[in-house]
C-alpha positions as CSV (number, residue, x, y, z in Angstrom):
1,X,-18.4,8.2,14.7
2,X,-21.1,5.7,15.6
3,X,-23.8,8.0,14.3
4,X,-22.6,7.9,10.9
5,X,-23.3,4.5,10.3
6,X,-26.1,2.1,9.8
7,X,-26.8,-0.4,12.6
8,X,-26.0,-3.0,9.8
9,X,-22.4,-1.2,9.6
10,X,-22.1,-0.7,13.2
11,X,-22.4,-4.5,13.5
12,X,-19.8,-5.0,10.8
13,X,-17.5,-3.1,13.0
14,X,-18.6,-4.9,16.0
15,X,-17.4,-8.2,13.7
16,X,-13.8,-6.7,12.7
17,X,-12.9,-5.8,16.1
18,X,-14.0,-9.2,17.6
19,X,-12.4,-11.0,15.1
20,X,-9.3,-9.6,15.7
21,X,-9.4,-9.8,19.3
22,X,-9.3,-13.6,18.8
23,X,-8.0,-14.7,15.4
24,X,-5.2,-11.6,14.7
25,X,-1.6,-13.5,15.8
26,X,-0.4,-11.9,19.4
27,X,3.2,-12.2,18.2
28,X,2.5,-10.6,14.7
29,X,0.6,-7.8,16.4
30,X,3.6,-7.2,18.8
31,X,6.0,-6.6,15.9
32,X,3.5,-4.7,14.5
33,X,2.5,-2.1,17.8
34,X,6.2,-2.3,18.7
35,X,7.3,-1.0,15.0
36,X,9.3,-4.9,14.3
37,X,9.8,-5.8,10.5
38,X,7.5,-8.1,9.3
39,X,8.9,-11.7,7.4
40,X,6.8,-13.0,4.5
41,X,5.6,-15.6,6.9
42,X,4.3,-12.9,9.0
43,X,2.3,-11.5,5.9
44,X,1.1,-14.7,4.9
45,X,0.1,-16.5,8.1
46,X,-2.3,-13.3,8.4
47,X,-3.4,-13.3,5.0
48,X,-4.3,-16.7,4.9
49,X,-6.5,-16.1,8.4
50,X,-8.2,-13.4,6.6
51,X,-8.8,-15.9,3.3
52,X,-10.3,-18.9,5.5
53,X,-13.0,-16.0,6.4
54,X,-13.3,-14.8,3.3
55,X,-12.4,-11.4,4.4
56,X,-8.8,-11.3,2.1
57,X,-10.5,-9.8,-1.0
58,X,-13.7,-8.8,0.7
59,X,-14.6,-5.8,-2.0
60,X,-14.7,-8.5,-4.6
61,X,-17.4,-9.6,-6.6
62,X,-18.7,-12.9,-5.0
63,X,-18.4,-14.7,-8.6
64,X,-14.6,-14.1,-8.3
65,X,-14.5,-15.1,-3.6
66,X,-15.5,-11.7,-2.4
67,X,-18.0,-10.5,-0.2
68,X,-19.0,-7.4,-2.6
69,X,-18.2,-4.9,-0.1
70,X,-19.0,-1.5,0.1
71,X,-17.2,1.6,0.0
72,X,-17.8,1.3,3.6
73,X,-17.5,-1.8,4.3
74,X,-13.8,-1.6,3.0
75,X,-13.3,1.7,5.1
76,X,-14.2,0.1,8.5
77,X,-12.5,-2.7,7.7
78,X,-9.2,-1.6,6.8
79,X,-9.4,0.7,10.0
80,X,-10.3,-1.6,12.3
81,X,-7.3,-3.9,11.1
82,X,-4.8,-1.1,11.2
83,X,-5.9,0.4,14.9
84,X,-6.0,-3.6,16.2
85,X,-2.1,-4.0,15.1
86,X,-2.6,-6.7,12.2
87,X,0.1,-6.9,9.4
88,X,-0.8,-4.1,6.3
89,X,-3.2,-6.3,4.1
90,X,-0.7,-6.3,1.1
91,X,-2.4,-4.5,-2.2
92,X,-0.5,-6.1,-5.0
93,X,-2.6,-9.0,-5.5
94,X,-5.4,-8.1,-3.8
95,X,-6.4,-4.1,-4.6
96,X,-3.8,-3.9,-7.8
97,X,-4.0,-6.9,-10.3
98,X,-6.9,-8.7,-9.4
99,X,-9.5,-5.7,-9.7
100,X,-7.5,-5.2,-13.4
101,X,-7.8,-9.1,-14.2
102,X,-10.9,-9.3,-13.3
103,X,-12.2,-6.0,-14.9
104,X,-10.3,-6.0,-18.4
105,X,-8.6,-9.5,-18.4
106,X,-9.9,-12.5,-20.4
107,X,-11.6,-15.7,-19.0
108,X,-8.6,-17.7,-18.8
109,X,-7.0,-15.0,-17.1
110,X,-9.5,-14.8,-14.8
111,X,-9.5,-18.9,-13.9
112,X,-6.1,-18.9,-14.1
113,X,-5.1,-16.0,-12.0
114,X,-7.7,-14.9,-9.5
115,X,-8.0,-18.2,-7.3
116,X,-4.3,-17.8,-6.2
117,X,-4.7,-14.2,-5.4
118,X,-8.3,-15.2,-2.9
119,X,-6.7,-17.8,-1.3
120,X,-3.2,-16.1,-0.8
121,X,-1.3,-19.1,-3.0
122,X,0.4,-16.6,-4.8
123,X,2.2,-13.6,-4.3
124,X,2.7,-10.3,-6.1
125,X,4.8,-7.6,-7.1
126,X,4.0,-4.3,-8.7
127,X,6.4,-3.6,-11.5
128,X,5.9,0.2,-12.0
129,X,8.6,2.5,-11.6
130,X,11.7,2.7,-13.2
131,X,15.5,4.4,-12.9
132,X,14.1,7.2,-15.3
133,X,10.1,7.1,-14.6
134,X,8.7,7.3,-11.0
135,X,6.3,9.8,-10.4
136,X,6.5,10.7,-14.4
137,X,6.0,6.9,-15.0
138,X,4.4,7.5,-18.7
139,X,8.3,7.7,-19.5
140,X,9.0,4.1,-19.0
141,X,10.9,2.7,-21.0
142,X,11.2,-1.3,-20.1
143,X,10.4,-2.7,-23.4
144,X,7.8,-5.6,-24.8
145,X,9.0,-7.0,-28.0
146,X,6.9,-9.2,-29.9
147,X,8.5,-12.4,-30.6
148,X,5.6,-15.3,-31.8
149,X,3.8,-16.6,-29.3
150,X,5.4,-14.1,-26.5
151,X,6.4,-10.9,-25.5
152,X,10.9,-10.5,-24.9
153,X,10.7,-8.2,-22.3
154,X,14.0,-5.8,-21.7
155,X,15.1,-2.9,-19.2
156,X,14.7,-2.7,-15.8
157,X,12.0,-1.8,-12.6
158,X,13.2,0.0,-9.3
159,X,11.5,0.5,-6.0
160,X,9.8,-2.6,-6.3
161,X,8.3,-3.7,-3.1
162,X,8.4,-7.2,-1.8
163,X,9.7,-8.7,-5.2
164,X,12.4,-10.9,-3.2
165,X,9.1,-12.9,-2.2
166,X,7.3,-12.7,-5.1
167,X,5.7,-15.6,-7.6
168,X,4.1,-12.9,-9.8
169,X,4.2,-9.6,-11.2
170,X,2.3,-6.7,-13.0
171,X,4.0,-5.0,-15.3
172,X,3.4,-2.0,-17.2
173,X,6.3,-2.7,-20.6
174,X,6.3,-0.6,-23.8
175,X,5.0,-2.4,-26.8
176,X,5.2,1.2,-29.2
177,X,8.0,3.1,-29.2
178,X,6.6,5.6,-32.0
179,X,3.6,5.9,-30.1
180,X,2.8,8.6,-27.9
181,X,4.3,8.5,-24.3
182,X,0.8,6.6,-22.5
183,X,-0.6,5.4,-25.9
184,X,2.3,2.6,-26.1
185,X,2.3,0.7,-22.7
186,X,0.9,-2.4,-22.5
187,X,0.2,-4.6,-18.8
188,X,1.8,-8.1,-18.9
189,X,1.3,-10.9,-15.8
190,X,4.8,-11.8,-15.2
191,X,6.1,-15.2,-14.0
192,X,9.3,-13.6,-11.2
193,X,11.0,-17.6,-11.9
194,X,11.2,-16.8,-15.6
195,X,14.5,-17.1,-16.8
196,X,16.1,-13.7,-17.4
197,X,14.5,-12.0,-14.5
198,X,17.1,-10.6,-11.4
199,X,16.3,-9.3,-8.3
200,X,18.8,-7.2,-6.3
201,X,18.3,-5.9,-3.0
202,X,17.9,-2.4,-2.0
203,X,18.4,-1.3,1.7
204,X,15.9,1.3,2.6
205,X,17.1,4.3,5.3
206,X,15.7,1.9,7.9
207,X,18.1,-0.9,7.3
208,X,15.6,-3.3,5.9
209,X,15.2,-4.5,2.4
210,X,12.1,-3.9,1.6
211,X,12.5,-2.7,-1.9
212,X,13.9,-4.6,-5.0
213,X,15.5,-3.4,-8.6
214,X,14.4,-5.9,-11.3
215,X,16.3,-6.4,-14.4
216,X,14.9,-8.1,-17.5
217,X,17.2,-9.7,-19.9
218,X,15.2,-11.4,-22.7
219,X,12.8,-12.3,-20.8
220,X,9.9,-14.6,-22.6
221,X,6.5,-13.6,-21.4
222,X,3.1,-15.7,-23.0
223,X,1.4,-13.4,-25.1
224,X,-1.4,-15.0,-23.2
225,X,-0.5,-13.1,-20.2
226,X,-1.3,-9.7,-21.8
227,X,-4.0,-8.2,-20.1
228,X,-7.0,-6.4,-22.3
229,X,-5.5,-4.8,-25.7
230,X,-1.9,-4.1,-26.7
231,X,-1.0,-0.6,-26.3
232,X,-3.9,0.2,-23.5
233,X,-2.0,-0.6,-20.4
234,X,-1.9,3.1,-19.5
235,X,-6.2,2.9,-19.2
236,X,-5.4,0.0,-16.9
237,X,-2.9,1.5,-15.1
238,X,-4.8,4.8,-14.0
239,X,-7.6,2.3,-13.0
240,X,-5.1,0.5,-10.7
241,X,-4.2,4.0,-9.0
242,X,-7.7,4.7,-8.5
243,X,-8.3,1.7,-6.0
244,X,-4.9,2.8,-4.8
245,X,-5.6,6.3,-3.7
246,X,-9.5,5.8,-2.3
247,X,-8.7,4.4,1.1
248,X,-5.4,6.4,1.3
249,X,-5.8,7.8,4.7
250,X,-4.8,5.1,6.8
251,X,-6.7,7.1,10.5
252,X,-6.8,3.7,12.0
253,X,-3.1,3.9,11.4
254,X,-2.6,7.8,12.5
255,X,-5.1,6.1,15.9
256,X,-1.9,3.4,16.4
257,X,0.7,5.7,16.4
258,X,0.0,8.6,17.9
259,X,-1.6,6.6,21.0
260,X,1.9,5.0,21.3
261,X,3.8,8.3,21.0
262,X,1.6,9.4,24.0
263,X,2.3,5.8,25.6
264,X,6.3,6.9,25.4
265,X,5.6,10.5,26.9
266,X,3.9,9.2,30.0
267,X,6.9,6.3,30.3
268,X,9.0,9.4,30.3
269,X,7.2,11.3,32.9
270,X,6.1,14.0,30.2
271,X,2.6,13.3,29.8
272,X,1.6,16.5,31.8
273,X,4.1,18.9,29.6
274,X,1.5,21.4,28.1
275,X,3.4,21.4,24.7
276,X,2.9,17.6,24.8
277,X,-0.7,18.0,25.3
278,X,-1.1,20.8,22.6
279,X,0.6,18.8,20.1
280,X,-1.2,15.6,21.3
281,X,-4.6,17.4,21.1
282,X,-4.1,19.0,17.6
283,X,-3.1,15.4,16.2
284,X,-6.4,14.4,17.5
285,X,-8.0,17.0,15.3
286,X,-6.0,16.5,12.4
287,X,-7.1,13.0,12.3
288,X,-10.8,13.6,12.9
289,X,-10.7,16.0,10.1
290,X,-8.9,13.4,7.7
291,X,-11.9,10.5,9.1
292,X,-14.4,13.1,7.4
293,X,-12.6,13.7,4.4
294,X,-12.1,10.2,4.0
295,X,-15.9,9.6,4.6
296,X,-17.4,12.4,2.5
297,X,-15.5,10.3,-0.3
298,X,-16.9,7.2,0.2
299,X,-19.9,8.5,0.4
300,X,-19.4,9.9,-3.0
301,X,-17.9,6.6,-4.2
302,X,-20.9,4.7,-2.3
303,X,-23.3,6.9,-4.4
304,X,-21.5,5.5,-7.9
305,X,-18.9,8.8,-8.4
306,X,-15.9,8.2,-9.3
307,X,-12.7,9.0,-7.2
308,X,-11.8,12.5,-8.0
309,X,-9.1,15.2,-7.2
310,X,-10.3,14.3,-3.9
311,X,-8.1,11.0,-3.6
312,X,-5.1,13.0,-4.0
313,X,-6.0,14.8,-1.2
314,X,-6.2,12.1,0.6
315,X,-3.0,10.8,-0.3
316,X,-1.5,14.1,0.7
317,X,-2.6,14.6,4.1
318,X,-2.9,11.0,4.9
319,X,0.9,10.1,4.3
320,X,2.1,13.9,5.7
321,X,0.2,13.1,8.4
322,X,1.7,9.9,9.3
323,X,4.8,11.4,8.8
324,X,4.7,14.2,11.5
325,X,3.0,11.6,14.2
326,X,6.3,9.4,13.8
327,X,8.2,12.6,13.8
328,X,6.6,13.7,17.5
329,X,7.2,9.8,18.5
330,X,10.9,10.5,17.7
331,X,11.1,14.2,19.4
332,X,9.3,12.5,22.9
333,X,12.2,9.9,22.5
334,X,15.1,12.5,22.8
335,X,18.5,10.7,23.1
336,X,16.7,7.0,23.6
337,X,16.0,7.7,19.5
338,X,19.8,7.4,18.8
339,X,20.2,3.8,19.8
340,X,19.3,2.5,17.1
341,X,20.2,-0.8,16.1
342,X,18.5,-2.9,12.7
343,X,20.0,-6.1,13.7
344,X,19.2,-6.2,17.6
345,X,15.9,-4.8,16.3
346,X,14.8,-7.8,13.7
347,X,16.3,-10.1,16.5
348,X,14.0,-9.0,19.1
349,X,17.1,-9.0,21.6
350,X,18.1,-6.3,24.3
351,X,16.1,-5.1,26.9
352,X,12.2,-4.4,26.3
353,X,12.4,-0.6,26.9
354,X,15.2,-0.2,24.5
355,X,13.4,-2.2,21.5
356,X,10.0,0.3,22.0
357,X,11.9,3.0,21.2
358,X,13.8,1.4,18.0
359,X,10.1,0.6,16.8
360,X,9.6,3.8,17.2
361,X,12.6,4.7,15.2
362,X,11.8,2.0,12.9
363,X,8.5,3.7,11.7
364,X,9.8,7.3,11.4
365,X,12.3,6.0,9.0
366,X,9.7,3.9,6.8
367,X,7.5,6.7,7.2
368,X,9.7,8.8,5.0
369,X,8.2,6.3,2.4
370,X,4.6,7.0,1.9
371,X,4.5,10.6,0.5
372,X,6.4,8.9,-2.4
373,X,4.9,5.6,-3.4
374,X,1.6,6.0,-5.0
375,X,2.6,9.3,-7.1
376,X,4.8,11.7,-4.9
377,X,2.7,14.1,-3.3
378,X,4.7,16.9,-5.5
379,X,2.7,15.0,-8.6
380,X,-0.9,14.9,-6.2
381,X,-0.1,18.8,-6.4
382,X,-0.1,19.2,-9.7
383,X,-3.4,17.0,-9.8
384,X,-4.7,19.0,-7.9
385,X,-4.0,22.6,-9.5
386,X,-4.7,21.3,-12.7
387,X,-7.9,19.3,-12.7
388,X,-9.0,20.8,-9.1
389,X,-8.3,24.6,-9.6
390,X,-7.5,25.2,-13.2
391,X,-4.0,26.2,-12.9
392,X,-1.1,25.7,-15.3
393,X,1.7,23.5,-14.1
394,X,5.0,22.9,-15.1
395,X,7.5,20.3,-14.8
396,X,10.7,20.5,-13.0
């Protein structure tokens, strides 16, 4: 793909992959290649590499500790990353509420907030989906009640991602009842060591908690924490999803995984077996095809358009993708897959061969994840034959 790049991107590149030759953590890039869980520390000792180069929130605005990357820029980078084995650059501070604090927030929000986020002090938490709105999430119905000189915030968020760690949250809370569904949401910066706020575990189908349900019990929020106006949280929100959806694809990742899957068929004396190949060689072409997608975007996005129906796209065939490379990791496995154990896993113990192929196992099963989070692909449908193609949709 060298020729679609300037020399002064080419050199970028050149950058990425050199810096995380020398600076990316060997044993955090073993439990990533060999499909480990991740600790917080694992997150964070990354994260704060990235911040000492500046490189953490490097599509930021320079007044705010970016490096005003491009479209591109972000693109090679998060490839590069994701193909060298380095943790998955965690959005919620970084992509989610920083671009909406520093975009529609106030200038105390923006002193306040935005150092933390740049030099990875704080973490966050994306407090989105509830028991009744996921995908439809304009039903929500976690409510904002205004009380003085704060908000008493009741109800509940599910799915949440990472909240066990958290020191932050963005919420999306209903401040109007009466009005309609995405005219009464408001976004508030929540403090997770508020008094009120409970997180209980949820144990995902890989046997790791990596998801959360929040329950808010008169919980006081600063009305200062409200973010732009009362009532106009859904405008943030779809803003949020934008920079959510862009750099979707994840190739670099598809790269990573499907060169290991062809690592385990060659361990396994398969890696002549023609149906091997053929499935092997059409992965290859799947991702290619996805790289252009992904770049005829940002070219669009370079040239100042705005992400269309295109993103959802994206988001489709980028997480569908991933999915059926694990899938073929697990079929070249055969009966090795069904040894599969969480605890000897997060341990690191038992023989080397054995702990490949419950990484393997590992990602499948969190793979299961991605055609959810981020608006189910069912909903990136219904984008898509609404606003693409002019078709009526209807809801299930």
């Amino acid at each position: 793909m060298t020729a679609l790049w300037s020399n002064a991107e080419v050199d970028f590149r050149d950058e990425v992959r050199e810096f995380c030759s020398t600076q990316l953590p060997r044993d955090i890039s073993d439990k990533v290649l060999h499909g480990q869980p991740l600790q917080r520390d694992d997150y964070m000792r990354w994260q704060d590499i990235l911040a000492s180069r500046g490189w953490l929130a490097g599509f930021w605005p320079k007044d705010y500790g970016g490096q005003e990357w491009g479209a591109s820029e972000s693109y090679i980078f998060q490839e590069e990353t994701a193909r060298a084995g380095a943790p998955w650059l965690l959005p919620f501070g970084v992509n989610y509420a920083g671009p909406v604090i520093f975009t529609f927030g106030n200038e105390e929000q923006k002193r306040r907030h935005l150092p933390g986020i740049v030099d990875n002090s704080v973490f966050w938490c994306q407090g989105y989906s509830e028991p009744g709105a996921g995908s439809d999430l304009a039903r929500l119905s976690t409510k904002a009640r205004r009380d003085g000189d704060a908000y008493v915030v009741n109800g509940s968020k599910i799915w949440t991602s990472m909240a066990q760690w958290a020191d932050m949250m963005f919420c999306l809370v209903r401040t109007n009842s009466d009005a309609r569904l995405q005219q009464g949401i408001s976004f508030l910066l929540i403090d997770m060591n508020t008094p009120g706020i409970n997180v209980q575990p949820i144990q995902s189908i890989d046997g790791f908690r990596h998801l959360n349900q929040v329950f808010f019990d008169d919980v006081r929020v600063p009305a200062t924490n409200l973010v732009g106006e009362e009532n106009k949280g859904w405008t943030y929100a779809k803003f949020l999803l934008g920079h959510e959806r862009v750099l979707s694809a994840e190739t670099g990742k598809a790269r990573r995984l499907l060169a290991r899957a062809e690592s385990a068929a060659q361990a396994r004396g398969l890696g002549k077996d023609w149906r091997i190949r053929d499935k092997i060689a059409r992965f290859e072409v799947d991702i290619h095809a996805l790289e252009w997608m992904s770049l005829r975007l940002l070219a669009d996005v370079t040239a100042g358009a705005a992400p269309g129906t295109e993103s959802s796209l994206l988001k489709i065939r980028g997480s569908s993708l991933l999915q059926e490379i694990s899938e073929f990791s697990v079929d070249v496995l055969g009966p090795d897959a069904l040894a599969y154990d969480p605890q000897m896993l997060s341990d690191g113990t038992g023989i080397d061969e054995e702990l490949r192929s419950m990484g393997i196992v590992h990602d499948f099963l969190f793979q299961r994840a991605p055609t959810i989070w981020g608006g189910s692909n069912e909903i990136q449908r219904n984008i898509i034959a609404k606003h693409a193609l002019g078709l009526p949709t209807t809801r299930v």
